[in-house]
C-alpha positions as CSV (number, residue, x, y, z in Angstrom):
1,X,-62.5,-166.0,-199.2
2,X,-65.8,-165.6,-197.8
3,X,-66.1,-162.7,-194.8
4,X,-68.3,-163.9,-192.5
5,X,-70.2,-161.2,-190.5
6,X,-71.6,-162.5,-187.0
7,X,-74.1,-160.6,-185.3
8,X,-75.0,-161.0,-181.4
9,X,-77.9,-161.1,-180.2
10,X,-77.7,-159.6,-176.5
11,X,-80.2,-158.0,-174.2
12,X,-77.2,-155.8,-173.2
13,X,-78.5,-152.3,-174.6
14,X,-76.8,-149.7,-172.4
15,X,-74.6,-149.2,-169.8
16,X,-75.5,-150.9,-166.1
17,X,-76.8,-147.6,-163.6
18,X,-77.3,-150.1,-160.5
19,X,-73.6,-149.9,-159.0
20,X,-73.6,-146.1,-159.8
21,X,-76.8,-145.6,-157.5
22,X,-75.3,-147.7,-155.1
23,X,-72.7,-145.1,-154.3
24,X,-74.8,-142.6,-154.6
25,X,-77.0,-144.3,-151.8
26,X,-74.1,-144.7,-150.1
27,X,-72.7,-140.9,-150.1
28,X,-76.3,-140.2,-149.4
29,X,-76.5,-142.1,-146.3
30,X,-72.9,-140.9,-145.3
31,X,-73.5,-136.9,-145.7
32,X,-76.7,-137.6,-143.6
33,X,-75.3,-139.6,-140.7
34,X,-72.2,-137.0,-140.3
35,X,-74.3,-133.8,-140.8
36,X,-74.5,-131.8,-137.9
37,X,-78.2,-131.0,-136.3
38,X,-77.3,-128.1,-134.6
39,X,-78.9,-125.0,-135.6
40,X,-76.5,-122.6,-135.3
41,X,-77.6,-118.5,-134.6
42,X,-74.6,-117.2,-136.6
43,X,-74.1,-114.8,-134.4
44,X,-71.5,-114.4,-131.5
45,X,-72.5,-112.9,-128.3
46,X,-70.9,-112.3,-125.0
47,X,-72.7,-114.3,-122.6
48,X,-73.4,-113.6,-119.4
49,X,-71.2,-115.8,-116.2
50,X,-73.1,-117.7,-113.8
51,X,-71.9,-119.7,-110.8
52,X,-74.8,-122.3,-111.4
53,X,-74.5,-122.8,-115.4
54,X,-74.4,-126.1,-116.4
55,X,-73.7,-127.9,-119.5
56,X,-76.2,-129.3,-121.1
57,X,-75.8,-131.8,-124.8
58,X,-79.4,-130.9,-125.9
59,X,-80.5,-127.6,-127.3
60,X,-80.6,-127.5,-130.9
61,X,-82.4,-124.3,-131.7
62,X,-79.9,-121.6,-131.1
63,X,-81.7,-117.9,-130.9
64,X,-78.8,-115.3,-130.0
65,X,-80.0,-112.1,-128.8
66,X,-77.4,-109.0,-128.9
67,X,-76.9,-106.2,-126.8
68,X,-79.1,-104.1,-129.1
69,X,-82.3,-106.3,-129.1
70,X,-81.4,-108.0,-132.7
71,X,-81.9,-111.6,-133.1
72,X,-80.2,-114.3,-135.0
73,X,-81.7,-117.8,-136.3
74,X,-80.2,-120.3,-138.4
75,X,-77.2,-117.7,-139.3
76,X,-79.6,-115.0,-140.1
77,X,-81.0,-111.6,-138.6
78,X,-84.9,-112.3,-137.8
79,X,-87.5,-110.1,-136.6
80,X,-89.7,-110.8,-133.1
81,X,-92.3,-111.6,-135.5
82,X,-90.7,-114.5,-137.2
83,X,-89.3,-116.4,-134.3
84,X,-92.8,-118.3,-133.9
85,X,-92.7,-119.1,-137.5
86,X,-88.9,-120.1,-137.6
87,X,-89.2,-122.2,-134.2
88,X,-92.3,-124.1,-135.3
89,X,-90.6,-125.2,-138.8
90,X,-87.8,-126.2,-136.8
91,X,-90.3,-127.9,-134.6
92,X,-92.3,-130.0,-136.9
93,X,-88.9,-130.9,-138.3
94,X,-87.3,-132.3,-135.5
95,X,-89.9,-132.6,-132.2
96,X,-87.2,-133.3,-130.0
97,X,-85.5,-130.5,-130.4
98,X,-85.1,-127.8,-127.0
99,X,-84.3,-124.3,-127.4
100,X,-81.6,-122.6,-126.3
101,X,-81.2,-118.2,-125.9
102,X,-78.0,-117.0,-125.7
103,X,-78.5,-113.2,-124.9
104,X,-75.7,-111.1,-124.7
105,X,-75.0,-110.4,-120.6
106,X,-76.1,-106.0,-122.1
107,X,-79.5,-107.0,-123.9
108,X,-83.0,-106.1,-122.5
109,X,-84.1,-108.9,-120.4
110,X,-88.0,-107.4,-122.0
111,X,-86.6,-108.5,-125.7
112,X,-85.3,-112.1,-124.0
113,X,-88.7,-112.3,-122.4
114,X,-90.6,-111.9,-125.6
115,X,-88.4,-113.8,-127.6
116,X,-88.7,-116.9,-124.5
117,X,-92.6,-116.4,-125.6
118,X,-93.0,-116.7,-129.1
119,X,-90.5,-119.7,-128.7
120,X,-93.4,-121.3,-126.4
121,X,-95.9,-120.1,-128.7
122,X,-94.4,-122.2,-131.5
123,X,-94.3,-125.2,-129.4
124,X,-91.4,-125.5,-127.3
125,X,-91.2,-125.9,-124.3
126,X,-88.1,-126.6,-123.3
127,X,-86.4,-123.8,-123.0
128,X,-82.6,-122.7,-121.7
129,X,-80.8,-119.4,-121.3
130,X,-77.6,-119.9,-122.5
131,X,-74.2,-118.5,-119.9
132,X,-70.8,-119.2,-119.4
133,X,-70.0,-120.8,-116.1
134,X,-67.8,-118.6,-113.5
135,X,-65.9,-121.5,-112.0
136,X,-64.1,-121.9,-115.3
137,X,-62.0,-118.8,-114.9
């Protein structure tokens, strides 16, 4: 008996990458829609009470000032000197954004005041001072 050997001919060389990039596309699209924007100090301070505070959805930038003049961005300690740089990174990123300072109700209203300028000095101008309202007590 004669063996017969066939051999095929196919274009098929490899293994098909299209449906694997498709999910990759997809978690792609689904870690971006569900991350959150929100800049957060990563720092907690105890904010002042105010009978008029409001609250307010915008404010992405969070700069948290505490009671002895240090200031927090994007979960890190930065110097006065950096803010301006920090804020108009952040800027260019998202235009939209405002700017919200939470000072601690014991910090020096001089290092909020300078900190409230080099945020306008990087572009914003938009900016809130963040409290906790009285009337919720």
């Amino acid at each position: 008996m004669k063996a017969h050997h066939t051999t095929y001919d196919s274009d098929d060389h490899g293994i098909d990458l299209a449906p694997m990039l498709d999910f990759v596309m997809n978690l792609l699209i689904f870690f971006i829609i569900t991350t959150s924007f929100v800049k957060d100090p990563g720092m907690v301070v105890t904010q002042p009470k105010a009978e008029t505070a409001a609250f307010r959805e915008t404010g992405n930038i969070l700069i948290a000032i505490r009671e002895n003049g240090d200031i927090w961005m994007d979960r890190r300690q930065v110097d006065l000197r950096e803010v301006r740089g920090v804020v108009e990174r952040m800027h260019v990123e998202r235009p939209e954004d405002t700017v919200v300072i939470i000072a601690d109700r014991a910090a020096h209203a001089g290092v909020v005041a300078k900190v409230m300028d080099e945020v306008k000095l990087g572009g914003v101008k938009d900016i809130a001072l963040g409290a906790q309202s009285a009337i919720e007590e």
